[in-house]
C-alpha positions in Angstrom: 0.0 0.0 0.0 1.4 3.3 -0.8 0.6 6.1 1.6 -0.8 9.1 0.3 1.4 12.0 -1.1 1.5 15.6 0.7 0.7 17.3 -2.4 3.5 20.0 -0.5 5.8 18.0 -1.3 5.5 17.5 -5.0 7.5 18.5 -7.6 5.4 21.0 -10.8 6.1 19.5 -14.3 5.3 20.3 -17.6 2.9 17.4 -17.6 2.0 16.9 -14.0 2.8 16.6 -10.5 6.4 14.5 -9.3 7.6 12.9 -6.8 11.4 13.1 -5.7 12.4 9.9 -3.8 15.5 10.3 -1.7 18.1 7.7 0.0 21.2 9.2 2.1 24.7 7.5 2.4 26.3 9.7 4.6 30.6 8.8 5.5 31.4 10.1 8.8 34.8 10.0 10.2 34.9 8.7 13.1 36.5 10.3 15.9 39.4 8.6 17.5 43.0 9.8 17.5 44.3 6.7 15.2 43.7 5.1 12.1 41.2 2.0 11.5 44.1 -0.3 10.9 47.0 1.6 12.1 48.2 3.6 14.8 49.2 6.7 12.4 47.5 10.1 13.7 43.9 11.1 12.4 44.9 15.0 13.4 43.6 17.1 10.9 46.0 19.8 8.9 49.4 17.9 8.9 51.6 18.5 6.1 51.1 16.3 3.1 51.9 12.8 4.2 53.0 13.3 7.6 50.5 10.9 9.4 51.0 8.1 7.0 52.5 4.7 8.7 53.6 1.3 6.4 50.2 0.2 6.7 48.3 3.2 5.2 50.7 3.6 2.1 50.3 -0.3 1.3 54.1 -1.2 1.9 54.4 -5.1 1.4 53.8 -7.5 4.2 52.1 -4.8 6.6 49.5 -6.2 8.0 46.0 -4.3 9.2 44.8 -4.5 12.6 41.6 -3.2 14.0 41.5 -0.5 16.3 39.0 -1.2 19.5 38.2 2.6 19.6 36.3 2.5 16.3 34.3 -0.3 16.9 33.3 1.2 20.3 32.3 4.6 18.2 30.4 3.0 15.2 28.5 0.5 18.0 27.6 3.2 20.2 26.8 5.4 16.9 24.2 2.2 16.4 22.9 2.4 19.7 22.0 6.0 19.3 20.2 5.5 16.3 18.2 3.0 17.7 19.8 0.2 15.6 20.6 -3.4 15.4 24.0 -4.1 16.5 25.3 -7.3 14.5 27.6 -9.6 17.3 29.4 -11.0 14.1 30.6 -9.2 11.6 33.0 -9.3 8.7 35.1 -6.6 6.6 35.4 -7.1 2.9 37.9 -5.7 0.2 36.3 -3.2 -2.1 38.3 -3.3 -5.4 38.7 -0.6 -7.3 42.0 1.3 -8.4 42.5 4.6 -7.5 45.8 7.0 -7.5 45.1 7.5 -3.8 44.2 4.1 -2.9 47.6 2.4 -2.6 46.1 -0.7 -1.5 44.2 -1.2 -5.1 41.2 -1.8 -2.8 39.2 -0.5 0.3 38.7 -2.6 3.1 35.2 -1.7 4.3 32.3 -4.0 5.4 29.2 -5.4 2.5 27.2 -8.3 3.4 28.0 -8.5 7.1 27.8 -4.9 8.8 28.4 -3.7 12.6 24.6 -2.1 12.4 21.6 -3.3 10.8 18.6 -1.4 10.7 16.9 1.3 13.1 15.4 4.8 12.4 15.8 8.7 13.2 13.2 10.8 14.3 13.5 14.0 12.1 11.3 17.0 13.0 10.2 19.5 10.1 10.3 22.8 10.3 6.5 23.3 10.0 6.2 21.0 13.2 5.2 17.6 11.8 7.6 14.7 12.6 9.2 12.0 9.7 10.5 8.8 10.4 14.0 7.9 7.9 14.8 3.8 8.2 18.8 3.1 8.5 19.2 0.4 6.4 22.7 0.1 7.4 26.0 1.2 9.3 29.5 0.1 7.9 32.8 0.5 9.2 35.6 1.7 6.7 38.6 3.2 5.3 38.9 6.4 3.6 41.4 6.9 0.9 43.6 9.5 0.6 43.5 13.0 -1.3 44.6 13.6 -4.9 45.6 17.1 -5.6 45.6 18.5 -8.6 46.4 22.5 -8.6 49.7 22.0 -7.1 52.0 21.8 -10.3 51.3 22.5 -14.1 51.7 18.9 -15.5 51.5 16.7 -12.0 48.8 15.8 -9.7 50.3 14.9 -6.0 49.3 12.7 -3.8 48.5 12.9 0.3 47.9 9.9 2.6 47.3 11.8 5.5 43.9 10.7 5.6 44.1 7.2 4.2 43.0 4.6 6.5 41.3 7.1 8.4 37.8 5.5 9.9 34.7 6.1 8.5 31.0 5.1 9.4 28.5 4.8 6.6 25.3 5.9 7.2 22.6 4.1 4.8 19.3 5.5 5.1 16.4 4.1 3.4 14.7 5.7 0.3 12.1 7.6 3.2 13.2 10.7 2.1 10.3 12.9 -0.4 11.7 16.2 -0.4 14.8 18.6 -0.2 13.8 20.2 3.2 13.5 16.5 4.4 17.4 15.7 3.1 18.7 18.6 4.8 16.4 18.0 8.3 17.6 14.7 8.4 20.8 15.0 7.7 21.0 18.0 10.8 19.4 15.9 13.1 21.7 12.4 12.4 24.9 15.4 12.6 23.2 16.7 16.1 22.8 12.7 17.0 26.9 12.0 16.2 28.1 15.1 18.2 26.0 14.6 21.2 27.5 10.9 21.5 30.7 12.2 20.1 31.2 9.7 17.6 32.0 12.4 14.8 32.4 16.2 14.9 30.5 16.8 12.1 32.8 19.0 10.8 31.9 19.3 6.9 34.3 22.1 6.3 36.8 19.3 6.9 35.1 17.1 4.9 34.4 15.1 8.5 30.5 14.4 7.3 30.2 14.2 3.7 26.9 12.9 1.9 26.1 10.7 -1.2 22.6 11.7 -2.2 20.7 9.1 -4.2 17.9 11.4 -6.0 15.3 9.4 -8.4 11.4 10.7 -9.4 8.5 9.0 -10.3 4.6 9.9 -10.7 3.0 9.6 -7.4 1.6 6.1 -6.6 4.4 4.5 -9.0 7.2 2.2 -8.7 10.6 3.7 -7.9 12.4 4.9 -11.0 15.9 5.3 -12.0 18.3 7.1 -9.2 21.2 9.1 -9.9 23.8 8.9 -6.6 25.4 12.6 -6.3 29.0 11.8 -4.8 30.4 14.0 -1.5 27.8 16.8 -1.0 29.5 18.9 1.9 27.1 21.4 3.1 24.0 20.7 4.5 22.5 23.8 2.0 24.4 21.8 -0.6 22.5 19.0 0.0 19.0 20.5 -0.9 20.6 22.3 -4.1 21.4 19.3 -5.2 18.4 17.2 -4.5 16.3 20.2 -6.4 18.4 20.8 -9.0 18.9 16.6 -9.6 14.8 16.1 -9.5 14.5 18.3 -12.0 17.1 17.6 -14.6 15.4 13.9 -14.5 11.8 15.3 -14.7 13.1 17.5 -17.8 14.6 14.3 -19.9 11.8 12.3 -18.7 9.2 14.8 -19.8 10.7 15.0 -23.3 10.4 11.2 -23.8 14.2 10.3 -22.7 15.0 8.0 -19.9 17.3 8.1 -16.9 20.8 6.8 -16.9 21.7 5.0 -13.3 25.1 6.7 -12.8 27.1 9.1 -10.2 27.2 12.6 -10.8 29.1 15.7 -9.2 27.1 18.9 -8.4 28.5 22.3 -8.9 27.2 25.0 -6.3 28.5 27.5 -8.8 27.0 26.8 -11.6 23.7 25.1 -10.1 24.0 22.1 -12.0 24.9 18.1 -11.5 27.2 16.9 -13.9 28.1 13.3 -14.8 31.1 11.8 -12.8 30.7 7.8 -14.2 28.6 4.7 -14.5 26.9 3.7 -11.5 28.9 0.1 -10.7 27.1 -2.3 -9.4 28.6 -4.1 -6.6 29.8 -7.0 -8.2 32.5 -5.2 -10.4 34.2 -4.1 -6.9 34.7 -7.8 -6.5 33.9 -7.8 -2.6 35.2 -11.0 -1.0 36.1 -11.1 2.5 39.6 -9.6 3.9 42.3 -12.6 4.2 43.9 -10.4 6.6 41.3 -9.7 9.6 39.4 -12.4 11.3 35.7 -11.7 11.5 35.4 -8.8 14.2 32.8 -10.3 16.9 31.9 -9.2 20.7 29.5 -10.1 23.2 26.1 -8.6 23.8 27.5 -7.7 27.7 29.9 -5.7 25.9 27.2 -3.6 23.7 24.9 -3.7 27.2 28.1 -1.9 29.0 28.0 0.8 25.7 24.6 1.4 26.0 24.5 1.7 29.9 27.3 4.7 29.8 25.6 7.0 26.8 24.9 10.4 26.9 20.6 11.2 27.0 20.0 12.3 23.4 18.5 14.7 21.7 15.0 13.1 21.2 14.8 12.0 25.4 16.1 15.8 26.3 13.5 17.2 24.2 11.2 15.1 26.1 12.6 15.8 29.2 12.5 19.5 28.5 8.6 20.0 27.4 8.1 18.2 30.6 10.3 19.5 33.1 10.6 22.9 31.9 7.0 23.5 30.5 8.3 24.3 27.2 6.8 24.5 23.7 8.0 21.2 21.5 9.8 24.4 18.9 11.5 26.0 22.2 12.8 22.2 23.1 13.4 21.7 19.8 15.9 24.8 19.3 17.6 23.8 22.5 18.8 20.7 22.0 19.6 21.2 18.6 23.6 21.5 20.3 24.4 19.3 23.6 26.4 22.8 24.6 23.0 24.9 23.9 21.4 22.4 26.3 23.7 22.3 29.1 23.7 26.4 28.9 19.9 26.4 29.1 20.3 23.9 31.9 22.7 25.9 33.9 20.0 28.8 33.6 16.9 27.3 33.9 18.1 25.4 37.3 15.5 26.5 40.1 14.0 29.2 37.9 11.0 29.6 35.8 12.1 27.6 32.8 9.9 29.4 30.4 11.6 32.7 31.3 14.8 30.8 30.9 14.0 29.4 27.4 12.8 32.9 26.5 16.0 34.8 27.7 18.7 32.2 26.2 16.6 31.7 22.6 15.8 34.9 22.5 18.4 37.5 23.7 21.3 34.9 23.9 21.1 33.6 20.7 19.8 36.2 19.0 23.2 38.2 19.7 25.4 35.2 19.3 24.0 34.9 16.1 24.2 38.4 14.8 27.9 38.4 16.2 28.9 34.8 14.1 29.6 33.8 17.9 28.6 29.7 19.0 27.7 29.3 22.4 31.3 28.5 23.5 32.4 32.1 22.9 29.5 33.5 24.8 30.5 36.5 27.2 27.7 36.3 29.1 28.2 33.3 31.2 24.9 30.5 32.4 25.2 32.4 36.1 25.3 35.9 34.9 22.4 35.2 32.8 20.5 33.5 35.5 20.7 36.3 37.5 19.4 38.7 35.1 16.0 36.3 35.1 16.1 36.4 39.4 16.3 39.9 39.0 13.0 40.2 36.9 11.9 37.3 38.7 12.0 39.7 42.4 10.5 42.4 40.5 14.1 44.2 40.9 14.1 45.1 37.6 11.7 45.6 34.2 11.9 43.4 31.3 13.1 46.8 29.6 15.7 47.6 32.5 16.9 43.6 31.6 17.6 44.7 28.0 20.3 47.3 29.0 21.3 45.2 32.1 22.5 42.3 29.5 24.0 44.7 26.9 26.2 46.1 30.0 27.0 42.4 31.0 27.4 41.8 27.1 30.4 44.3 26.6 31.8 44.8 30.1 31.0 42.1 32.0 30.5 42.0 35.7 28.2 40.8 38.5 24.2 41.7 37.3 23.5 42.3 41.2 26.1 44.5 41.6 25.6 46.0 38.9 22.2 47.1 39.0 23.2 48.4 42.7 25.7 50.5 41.5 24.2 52.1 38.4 20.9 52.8 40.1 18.9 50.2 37.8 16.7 49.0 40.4 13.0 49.3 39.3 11.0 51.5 41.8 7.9 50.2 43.3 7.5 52.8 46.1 4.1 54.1 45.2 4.8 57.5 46.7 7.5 58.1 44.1 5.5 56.6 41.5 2.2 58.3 42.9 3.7 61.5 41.9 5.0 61.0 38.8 1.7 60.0 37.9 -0.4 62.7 39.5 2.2 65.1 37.5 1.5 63.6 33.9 -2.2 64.1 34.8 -2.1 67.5 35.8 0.3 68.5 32.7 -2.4 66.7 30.1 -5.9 67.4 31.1 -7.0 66.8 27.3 -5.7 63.1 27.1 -7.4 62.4 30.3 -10.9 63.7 28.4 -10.0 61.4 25.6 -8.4 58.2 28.2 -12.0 58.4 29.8 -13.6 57.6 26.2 -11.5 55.3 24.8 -9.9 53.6 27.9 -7.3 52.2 25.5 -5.2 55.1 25.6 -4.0 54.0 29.0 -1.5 53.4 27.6 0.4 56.5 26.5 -0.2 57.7 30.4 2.0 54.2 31.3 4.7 55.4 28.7 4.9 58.9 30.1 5.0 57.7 33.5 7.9 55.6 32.3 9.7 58.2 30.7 9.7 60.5 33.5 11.3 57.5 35.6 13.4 56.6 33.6 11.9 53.2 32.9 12.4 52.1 36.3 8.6 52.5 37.7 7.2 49.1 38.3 4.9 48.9 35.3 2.2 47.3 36.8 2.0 49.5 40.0 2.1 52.5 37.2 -1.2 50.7 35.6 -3.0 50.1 39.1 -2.4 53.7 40.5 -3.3 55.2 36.5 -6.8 53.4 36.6 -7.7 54.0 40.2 -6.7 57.9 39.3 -8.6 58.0 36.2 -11.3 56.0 37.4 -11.5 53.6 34.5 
């Protein structure tokens, strides 16, 4: 049964509506500070070839040997995406010849994985919730880098990051839009950082994704995909699922047919281009590794793994709405970083979480963002901005007075209390001294009083007068009560 199409999601044509059907491989490296198969550093930014041991350049007789950090990773990666975890599994050679694949194959894992199936919860921006299937989580190597704008007639060669370990990431073809690629692929990057299996870093080329971009009339069988090869930016991503979709609905449209094969986009231009002919997985030749024995543990040692992992994004979100009182989008934003979390935590700690949510989404990031700043580089720290919401809180100080009270903290730093101590910022609520600013703006405009008893809406302008003439610090409510009681409205 085919479940109905969100007509949002479709695609215009010249001759109808189409559907783009989307599958992710996405390669993240995983984070350890050696190799897969060798104890050569993963640091990123050596010089050329500087992290390279006997192993990773393919000398004869060097021998791989597994490294128990990258198991631990891509398991607990598993774990967190609510996966299978296979007790037995087996790495394969790839064959394929490449200049910076000195081995003449990849060793990487094919009809025995780590992970089997599980799922990601992926939350749209317009609030609904999608479902993406894993199909799949490998362990393998990547090769290394061939560089070609270093000399007029000769391409180099760097094996810094050969034999570096990567996960990949199969997703199921769930995926029916380009806003769908790039939520998904944000959330499964928010899922690796949080457990710290990859840094998600795709500047560095840390998470890069294969896009596998078909279309079809709605209802029909899956057509012909197209894989796009090492899309590194998440805005990338839905470029290049557009841009694919309707390339194939142009050739299809004007009677041609699609050609199963990899293609390169080109932000630039706005275009994919061909790369090759999709192979198929027998011409790699697959057959398992002579050289490694098949890598197996026991379920006590994925029990231990899952016992000792962080809470994720999904059970924080949960934990937030619930706790905190927030809305699922004010969750949502929060835990969208594990540091943006623990910040909101540190705040929100014996305070009124919704006043907490409001100050760090709203003031906090709100400046970090204009400033290009993450939440690591913040100057104003958890404590400073939880006393800014006490402050309110008491009735110390207006939401206004807050405003200028964070700027001060913003630029110069310093104690909120003390601060608002020494600057005079404190918000009066003596009704005497508010009694008679009040009676004063009365006496000095007898003709808005006339028009504030016949339309009791222009209150207030007598509440911003008031404030004016205290300098914002009148407690706006005891300005209100005193105003009508005056006024008699």
């Amino acid at each position: 049964m085919n479940a109905p199409v969100d007509p949002k999601k479709l695609i215009k044509g010249a001759t109808g509506d189409w559907e783009v059907v989307i599958g992710m491989e996405i390669h993240a490296q995983v984070t350890s500070k050696s190799k897969l198969f060798s104890g050569a550093s993963t640091a990123f930014g050596g010089e050329p070839n500087a992290h390279v041991s006997l192993v990773d350049a393919a000398m004869p007789g060097m021998l791989p040997v597994i490294n128990e950090e990258c198991v631990r990773q891509a398991v607990r990666t598993g774990l967190g995406l609510k996966a299978e975890i296979n007790l037995r599994s087996v790495f394969d050679r790839k064959n394929y010849f490449y200049p910076d694949l000195p081995q003449g194959y990849q060793i990487s894992q094919y009809k025995s994985p780590i992970v089997g199936e599980g799922e990601v919860l992926v939350d749209m921006p317009d609030g609904s919730q999608i479902t993406v299937g894993i199909e799949r989580l490998h362990l393998e190597q990547d090769a290394g880098k061939s560089l070609h704008d270093q000399h007029p007639t000769m391409s180099f060669v760097d094996l810094n990051r050969s034999g570096v370990a990567l996960m990949e990431i199969v997703s199921k073809p769930d995926l029916r839009s380009a806003e769908e690629a790039k939520a998904y692929v944000t959330k499964l990057r928010t899922i690796l950082r949080y457990l710290g299996t990859c840094d998600g870093d795709m500047e560095k080329g840390n998470l890069r994704a294969d896009v596998n971009v078909s279309v079809r009339r709605p209802g029909d069988p899956f057509g012909t995909r197209c894989e796009i090869k090492n899309v590194n930016s998440i805005r990338f991503i839905g470029q290049a699922v557009e841009t694919e979709a309707r390339r194939q609905i142009g050739i299809i449209e004007d009677g041609g047919t699609i050609v199963q094969e990899t293609r390169l986009f080109d932000p630039g231009k706005g275009e994919t281009r061909s790369m090759r002919s999709k192979e198929e997985a027998h011409d790699y030749r697959y057959f398992p590794d002579p050289d490694l024995l098949p890598l197996e543990f026991d379920q006590a040692y994925v029990d231990d793994l899952a016992a000792h992992l962080p809470e994720l994004p999904d059970a924080k979100k949960a934990r937030f709405i619930a706790e905190y009182g927030l809305s699922p989008y004010d969750a949502g934003v929060l835990v969208a970083e594990r540091e943006q979390a623990d910040y909101f935590e540190a705040v929100a700690k014996g305070r009124d979480g919704k006043a907490a949510a409001n100050w760090v989404i709203n003031e906090l990031f709100g400046r970090l963002n204009k400033e290009g700043l993450d939440i690591g580089a913040s100057p104003v720290s958890a404590a400073q901005l939880g006393a800014i919401v006490d402050l309110i809180g008491e009735g110390t100080i207006s939401g206004k007075i807050a405003k200028d009270l964070f700027e001060i903290v913003w630029t110069e730093g310093g104690d909120p209390r003390a601060l608002v101590e020494t600057r005079g910022m404190k918000q009066v609520t003596d009704t005497g001294a508010i009694e008679k600013a009040v009676d004063e703006v009365i006496a000095a405009n007898p003709d808005k009083v006339q028009q504030a008893l016949a339309k009791p809406t222009m209150l207030g302008w007598f509440v911003g007068q008031v404030m004016k003439q205290t300098g914002g610090k009148a407690n706006p409510q005891a300005v209100n009560d005193l105003l009508k009681s005056k006024l008699g409205i």
